[in-house]
Backbone as numpy.savetxt, mean C-alpha at the origin, in Angstrom:
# Nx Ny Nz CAx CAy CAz Cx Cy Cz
11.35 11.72 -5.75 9.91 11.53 -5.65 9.60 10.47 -4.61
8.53 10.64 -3.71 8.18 10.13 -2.79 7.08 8.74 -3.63
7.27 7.60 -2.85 7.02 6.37 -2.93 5.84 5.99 -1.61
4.84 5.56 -2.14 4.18 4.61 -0.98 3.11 3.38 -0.80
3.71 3.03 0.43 3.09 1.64 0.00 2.39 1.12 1.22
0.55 0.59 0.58 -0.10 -0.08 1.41 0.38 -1.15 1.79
0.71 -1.72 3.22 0.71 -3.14 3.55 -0.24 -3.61 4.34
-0.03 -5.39 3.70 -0.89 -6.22 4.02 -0.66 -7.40 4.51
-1.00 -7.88 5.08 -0.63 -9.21 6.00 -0.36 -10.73 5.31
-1.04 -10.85 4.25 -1.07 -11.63 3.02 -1.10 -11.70 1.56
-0.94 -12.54 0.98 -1.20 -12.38 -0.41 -2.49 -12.02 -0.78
-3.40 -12.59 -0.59 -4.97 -13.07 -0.69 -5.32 -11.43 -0.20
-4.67 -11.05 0.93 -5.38 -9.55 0.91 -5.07 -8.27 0.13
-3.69 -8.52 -0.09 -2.91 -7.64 -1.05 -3.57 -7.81 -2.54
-4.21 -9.66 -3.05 -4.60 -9.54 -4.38 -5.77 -8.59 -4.28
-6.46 -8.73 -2.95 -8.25 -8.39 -3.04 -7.92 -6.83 -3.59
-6.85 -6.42 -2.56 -6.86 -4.82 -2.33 -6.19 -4.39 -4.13
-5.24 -4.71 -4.62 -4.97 -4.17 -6.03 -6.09 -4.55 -7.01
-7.10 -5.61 -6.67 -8.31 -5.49 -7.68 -9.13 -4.56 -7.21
-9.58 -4.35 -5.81 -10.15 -3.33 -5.70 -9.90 -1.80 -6.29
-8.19 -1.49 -6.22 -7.73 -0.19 -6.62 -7.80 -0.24 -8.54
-7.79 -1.52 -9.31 -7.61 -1.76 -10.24 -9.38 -0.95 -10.95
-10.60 -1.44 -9.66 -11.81 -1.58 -10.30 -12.07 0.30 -9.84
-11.42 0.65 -9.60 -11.28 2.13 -8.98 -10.17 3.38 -10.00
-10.27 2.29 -11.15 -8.49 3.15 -12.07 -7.69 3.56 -11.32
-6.95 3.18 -10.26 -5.72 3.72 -9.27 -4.67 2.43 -9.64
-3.43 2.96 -10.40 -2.75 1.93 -10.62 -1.54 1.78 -9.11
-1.88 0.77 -9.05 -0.78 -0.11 -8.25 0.11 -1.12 -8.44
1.02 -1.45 -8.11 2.28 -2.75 -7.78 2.21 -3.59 -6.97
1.85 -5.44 -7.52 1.64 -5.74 -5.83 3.18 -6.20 -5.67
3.48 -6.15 -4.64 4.95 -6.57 -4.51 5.07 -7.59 -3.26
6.32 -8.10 -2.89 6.55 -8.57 -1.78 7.01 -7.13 -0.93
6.88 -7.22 0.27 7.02 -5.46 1.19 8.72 -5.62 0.68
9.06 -4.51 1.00 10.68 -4.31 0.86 11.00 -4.75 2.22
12.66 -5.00 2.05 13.08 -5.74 3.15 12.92 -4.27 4.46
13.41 -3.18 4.36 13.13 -2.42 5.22 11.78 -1.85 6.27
10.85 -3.11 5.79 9.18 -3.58 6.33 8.81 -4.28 6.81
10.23 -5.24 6.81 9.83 -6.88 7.04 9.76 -7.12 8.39
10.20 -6.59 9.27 10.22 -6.28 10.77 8.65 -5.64 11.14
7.89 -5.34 10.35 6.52 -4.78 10.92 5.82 -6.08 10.49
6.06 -6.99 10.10 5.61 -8.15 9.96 3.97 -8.01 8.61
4.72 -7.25 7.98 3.58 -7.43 6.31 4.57 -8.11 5.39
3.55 -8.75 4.94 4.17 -9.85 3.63 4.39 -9.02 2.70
3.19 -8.62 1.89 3.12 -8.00 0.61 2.93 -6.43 0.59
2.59 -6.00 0.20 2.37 -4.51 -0.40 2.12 -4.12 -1.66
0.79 -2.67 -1.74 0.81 -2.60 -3.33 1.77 -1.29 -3.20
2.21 -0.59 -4.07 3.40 -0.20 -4.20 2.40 1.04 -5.23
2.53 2.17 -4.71 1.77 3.80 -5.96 2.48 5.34 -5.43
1.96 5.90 -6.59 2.48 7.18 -6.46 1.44 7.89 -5.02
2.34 8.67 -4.90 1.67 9.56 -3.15 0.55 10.09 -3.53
0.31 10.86 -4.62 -0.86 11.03 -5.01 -2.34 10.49 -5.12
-1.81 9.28 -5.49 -3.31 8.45 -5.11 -3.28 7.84 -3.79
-2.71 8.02 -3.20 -2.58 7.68 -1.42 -4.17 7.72 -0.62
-4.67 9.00 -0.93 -5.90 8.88 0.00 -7.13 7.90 -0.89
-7.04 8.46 -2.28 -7.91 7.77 -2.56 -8.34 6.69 -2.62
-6.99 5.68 -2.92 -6.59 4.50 -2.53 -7.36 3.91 -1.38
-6.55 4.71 -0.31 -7.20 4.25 1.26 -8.63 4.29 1.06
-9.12 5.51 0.71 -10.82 5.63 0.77 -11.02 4.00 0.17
-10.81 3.96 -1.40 -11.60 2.71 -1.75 -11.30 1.47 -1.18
-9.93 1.28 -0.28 -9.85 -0.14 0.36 -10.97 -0.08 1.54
-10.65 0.90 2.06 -11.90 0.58 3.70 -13.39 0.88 3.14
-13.97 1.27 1.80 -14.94 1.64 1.30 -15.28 0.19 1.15
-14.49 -0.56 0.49 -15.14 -1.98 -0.01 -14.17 -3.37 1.02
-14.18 -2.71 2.18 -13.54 -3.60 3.02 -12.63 -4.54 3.08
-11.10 -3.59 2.37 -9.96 -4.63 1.85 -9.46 -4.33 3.50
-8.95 -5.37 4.28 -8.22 -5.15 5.22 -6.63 -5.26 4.94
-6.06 -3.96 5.03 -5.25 -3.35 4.84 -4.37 -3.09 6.69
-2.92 -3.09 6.23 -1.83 -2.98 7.87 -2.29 -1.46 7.83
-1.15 -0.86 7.37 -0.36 0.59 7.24 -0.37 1.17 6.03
-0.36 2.62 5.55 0.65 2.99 5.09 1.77 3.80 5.28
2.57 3.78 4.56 4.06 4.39 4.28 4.36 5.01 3.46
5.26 6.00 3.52 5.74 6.99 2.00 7.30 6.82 2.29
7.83 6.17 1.58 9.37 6.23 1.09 9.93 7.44 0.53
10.85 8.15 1.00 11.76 9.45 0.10 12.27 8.86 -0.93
12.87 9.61 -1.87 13.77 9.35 -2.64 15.10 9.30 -1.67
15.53 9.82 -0.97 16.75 9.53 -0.07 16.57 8.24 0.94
15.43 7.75 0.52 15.36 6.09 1.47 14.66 6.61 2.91
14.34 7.36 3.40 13.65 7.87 4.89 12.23 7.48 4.69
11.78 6.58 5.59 10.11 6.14 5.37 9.71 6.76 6.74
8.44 6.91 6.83 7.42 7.67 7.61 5.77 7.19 7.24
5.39 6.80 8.46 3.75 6.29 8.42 2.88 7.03 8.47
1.97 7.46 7.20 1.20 8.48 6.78 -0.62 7.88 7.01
-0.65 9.14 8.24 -1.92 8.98 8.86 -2.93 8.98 7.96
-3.59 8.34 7.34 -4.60 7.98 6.26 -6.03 7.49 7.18
């Protein structure tokens, strides 16, 4: 099962953005990014199923969480940046 994760440049934006998805019922993970991210230079990340992927996105730029990227992780470890 495919994995993906919003990143964010900070803590403070990563908290805004999982209360936003929180006040939206979209459960998320905030995490530190995985080390295989750390080179795109995001701190944190919330961490959800692919499924709520767009909606997600809709409600961060809806209520103006500034948000990096996202990403979808394979289960075989292959990540890819999903045009949202």
């Amino acid at each position: 099962m495919e994995t993906v994760f919003i990143t964010f440049r900070s803590i403070t934006a990563a908290q805004r953005g999982e209360r936003v998805l929180q006040q939206a019922n979209i459960t998320a993970q905030l995490q530190r990014t995985p080390r295989w991210m750390q080179d795109r230079g995001c701190g944190y990340s919330l961490k959800l199923k692919p499924g709520h992927a767009p909606a997600a996105v809709g409600q961060l730029r809806q209520k103006g969480a500034q948000f990096v990227k996202v990403y979808a992780q394979s289960a075989e470890g292959q990540t890819r940046e999903l045009p949202l």
